[in-house]
C-alpha positions as CSV (number, residue, x, y, z in Angstrom):
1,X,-5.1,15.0,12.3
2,X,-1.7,15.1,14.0
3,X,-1.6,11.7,15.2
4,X,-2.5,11.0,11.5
5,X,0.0,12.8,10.1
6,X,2.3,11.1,12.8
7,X,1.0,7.5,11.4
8,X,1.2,8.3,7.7
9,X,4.7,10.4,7.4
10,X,6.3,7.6,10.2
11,X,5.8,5.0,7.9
12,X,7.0,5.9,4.5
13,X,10.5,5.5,5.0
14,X,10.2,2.0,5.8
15,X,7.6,1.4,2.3
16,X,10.2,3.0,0.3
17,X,13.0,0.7,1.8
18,X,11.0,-2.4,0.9
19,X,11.1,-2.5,-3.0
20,X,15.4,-2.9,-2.4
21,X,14.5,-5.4,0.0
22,X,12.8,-7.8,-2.9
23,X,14.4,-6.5,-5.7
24,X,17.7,-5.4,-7.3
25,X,18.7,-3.3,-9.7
26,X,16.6,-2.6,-12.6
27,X,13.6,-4.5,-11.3
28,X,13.8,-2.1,-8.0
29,X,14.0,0.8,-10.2
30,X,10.6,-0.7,-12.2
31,X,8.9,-1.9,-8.4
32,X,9.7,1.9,-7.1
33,X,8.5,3.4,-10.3
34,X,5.2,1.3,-10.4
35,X,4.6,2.2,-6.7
36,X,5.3,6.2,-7.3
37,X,2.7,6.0,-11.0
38,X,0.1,4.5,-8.3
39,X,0.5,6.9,-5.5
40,X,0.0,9.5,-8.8
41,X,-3.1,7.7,-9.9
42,X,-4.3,7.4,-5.9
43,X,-3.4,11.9,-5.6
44,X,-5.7,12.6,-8.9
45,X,-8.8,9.8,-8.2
46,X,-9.1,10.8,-4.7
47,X,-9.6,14.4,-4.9
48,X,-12.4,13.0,-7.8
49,X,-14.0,10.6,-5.7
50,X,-14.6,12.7,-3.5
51,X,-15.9,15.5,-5.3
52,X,-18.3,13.2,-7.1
53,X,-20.0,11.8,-4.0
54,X,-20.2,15.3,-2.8
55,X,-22.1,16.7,-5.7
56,X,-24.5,13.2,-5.6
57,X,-25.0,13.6,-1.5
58,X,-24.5,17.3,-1.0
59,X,-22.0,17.0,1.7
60,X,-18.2,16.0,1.8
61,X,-19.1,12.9,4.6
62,X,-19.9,10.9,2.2
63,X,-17.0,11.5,-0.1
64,X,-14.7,10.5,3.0
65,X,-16.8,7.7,3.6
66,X,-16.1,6.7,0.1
67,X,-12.6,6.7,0.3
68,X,-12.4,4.7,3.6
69,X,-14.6,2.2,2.1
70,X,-12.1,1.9,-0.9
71,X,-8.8,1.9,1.8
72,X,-11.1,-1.0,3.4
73,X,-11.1,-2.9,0.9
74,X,-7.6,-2.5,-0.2
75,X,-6.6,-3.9,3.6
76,X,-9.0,-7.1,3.2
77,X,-7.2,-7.3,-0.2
78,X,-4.1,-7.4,1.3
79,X,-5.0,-9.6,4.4
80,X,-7.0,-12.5,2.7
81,X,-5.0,-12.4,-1.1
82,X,-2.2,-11.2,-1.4
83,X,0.5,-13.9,-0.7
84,X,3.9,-12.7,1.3
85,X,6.0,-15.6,1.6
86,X,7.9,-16.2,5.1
87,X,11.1,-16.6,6.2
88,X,12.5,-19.6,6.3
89,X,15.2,-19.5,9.3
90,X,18.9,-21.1,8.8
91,X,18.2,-24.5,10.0
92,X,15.7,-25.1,8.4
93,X,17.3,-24.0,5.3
94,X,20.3,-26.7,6.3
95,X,17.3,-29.5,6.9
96,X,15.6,-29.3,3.6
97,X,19.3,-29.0,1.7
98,X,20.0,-31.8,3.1
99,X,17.5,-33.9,2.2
């Protein structure tokens, strides 16, 4: 549970950092605000889940096992759809001005 706790808390400051990295001013307000209302939704469904598998299967395993499916899913979600552009490096920059 440490080395969770490690993982989890280690990486928040750079998630909060990236909404200023896309966005300025009021649309980083908004992107920081939309990611906050979901991490809400995510601290009241959770707790929900998970008591609703228990009281179907009579023990909290399968609760947790419903919220690792769901945190599976998300990370296929995010591997296979969701489209982060690259970085296109100075000379190429210069090459395609250029032309």
């Amino acid at each position: 549970m440490s080395i969770a706790a490690i993982g989890f808390y280690g990486s928040k400051g750079m998630f909060w950092s990236m909404p200023s990295m896309f966005l300025t001013g009021s649309a980083a307000a908004a992107g920081i605000a939309w990611i906050n209302s979901l991490g809400n939704l995510g601290g009241f469904f959770g707790p929900s889940i998970v008591g609703f598998v228990r009281d179907q299967s009579g023990s909290f395993a399968g609760g947790l096992y419903a919220l690792a499916g769901f945190a599976l899913m998300s990370a296929v979600v995010a591997a296979f759809w969701l489209h982060i552009p690259r970085r296109v490096s100075a000379p190429e920059r210069l090459r395609v001005a250029a032309e």
